[in-house]
Each structure stands twice: as C-alpha cells, then as structure tokens.
C-alpha positions in Angstrom: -12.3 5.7 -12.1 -11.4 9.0 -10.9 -8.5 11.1 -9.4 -10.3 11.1 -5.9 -10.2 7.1 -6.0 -6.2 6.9 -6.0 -5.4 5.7 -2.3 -2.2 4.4 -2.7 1.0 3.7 -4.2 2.6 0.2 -4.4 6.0 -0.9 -4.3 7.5 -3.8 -4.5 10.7 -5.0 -3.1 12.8 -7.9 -2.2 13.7 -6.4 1.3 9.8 -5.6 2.6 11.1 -5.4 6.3 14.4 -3.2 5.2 12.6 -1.0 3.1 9.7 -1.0 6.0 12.8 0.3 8.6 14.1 2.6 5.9 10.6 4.5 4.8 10.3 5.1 8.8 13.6 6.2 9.1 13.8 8.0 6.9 10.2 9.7 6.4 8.5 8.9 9.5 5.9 6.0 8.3 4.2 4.1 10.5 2.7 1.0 9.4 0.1 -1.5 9.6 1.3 -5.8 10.6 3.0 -7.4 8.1 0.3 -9.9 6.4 0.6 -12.7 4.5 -2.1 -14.5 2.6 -2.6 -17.4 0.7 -4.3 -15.5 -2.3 -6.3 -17.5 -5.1 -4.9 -15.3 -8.2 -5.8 -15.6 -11.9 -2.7 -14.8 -13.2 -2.5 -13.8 -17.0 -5.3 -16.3 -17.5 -4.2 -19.1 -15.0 -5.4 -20.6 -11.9 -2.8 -20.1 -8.8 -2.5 -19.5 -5.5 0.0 -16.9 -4.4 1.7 -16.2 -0.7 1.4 -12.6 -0.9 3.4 -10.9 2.4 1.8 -7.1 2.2 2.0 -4.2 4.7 0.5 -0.4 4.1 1.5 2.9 6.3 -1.0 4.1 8.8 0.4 7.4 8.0 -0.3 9.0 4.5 0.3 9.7 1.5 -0.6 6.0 1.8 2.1 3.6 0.6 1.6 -0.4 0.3 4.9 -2.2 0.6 4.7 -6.1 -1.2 7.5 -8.6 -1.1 8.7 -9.8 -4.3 7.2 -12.9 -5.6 10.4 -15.3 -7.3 10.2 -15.9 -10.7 6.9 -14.0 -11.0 7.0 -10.9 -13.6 3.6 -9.5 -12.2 5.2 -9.2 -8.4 9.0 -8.1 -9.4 10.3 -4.5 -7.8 9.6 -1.7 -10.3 12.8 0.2 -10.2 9.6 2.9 -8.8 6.2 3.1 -8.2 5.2 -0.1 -8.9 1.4 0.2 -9.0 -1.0 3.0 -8.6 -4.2 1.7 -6.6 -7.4 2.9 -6.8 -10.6 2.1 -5.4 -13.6 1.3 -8.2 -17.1 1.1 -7.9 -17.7 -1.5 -10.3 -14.7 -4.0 -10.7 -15.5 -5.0 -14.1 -16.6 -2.0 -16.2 -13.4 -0.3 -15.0 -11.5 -3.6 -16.0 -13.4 -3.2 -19.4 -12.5 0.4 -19.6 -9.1 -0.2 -19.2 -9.2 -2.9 -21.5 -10.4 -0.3 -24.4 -7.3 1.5 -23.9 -4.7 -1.0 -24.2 -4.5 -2.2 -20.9 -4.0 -6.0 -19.9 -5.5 -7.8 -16.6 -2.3 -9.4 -15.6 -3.5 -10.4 -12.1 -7.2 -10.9 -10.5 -7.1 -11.3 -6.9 -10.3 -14.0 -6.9 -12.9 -14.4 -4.1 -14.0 -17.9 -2.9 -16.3 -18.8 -6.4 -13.9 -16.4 -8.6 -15.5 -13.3 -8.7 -12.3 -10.7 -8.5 -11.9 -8.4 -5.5 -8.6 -6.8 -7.0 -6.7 -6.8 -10.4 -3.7 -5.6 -11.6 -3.7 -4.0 -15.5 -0.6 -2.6 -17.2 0.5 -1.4 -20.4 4.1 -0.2 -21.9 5.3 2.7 -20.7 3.3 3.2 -17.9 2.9 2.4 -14.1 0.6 -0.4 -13.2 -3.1 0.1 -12.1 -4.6 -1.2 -9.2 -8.3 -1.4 -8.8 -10.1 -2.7 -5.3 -13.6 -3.1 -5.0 -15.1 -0.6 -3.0 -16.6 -3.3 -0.8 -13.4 -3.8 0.5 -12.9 -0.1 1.9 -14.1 0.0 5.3 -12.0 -3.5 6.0 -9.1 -2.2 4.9 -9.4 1.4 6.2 -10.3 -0.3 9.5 -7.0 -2.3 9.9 -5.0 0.8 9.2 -6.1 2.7 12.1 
C-alpha cells in the first residue's frame, strides 16, 4: 500500500440521502446513483449476505457515503471518517501486511467462488482501512464520470 493508493474516505450514516443533500449543500458534491447490492460478505469469519445501499461523489476529494447496516458493528456511523480506502495491487499480501501489524479483517467483500474483491481491517484507535482490488478501478472510475 501506498499514500498515492488512498482514493477515498468512507462514511457511514443512518441518513445516506440527508447527509447526500447536506454534503451538496453545503460543499458542492455531486454524486454518483445511489446503489444497492446484495453483497456475499465474510463477516468476522462468517458467511452472509449484506444489502449494502452505497453512493460516491463525482466531484473529489472523493467521498463514499454507506447506509448503516442495523445491528451490524462493521457498518455502524463512525462519529468521523469511517474508513480510509485504498486501492491494492495484491488483495492478500496487503491483508497479510496488515495483519502483521495488529489489524483484523472484519469484512471481505467475496466474489462469486469467494475470492475477496474488498475487505475492511481495523484496529483500536485508529480509522478503518479499506483495500479494493485494483481490478476493480476502471469499473468504478467509469461509473463516477
């Protein structure tokens, strides 16, 4: 991981269209559809399926706005910054990296077979990390424009 791979910063909120209107309002975002996807997650070592509703600014700084998930610790607002994301080359030596230093995979957004295309790590006292594969870039960078 590196500096230059940071590419946004997550929050998470129990209002994602009010906080949507607000971060326009107020600092001139413009933003992507609202999404929401069924999303097979392996969350702190189990099996699920999550309805993840998502949107991310067209304009940056880049900012990803994620509804709150009920009762779920991983997807609960942050107070803050909720996650930083980055983009990583090679999902699992950063995840092994991260590990080293005291980090815990609390989240692995799983492709169809389970090989992760996200994951969420966190440790106390710190903001959470987000790492995306790479392979996901140009999808995503594409729906932004």
């Amino acid at each position: 991981m590196k500096a230059a791979d940071l590419f946004h910063l997550g929050f998470v909120t129990d209002d994602l269209a009010g906080m949507r209107d607000e971060m326009t309002e107020l600092l001139g975002y413009e933003w992507t559809a609202e999404t929401t996807n069924a999303t097979p997650v392996c969350l702190l070592g189990v099996d699920t399926t999550l309805d993840l509703r998502l949107v991310y600014s067209r304009s940056t700084p880049r900012v990803e706005l994620v509804q709150s998930v009920p009762g779920n610790p991983v997807w609960a607002p942050a107070g803050g910054v909720h996650h930083l994301g980055y983009w990583s080359d090679d999902l699992a030596a950063d995840r092994a990296d991260l590990e080293s230093r005291g980090f815990v995979a609390e989240a692995l957004g799983q492709q169809p077979g389970g090989t992760p295309m996200w994951a969420y790590f966190h440790r106390a006292g710190g903001p959470r990390i987000e790492l995306i594969d790479r392979g996901l870039q140009q999808y995503m960078e594409q729906s932004w424009t």
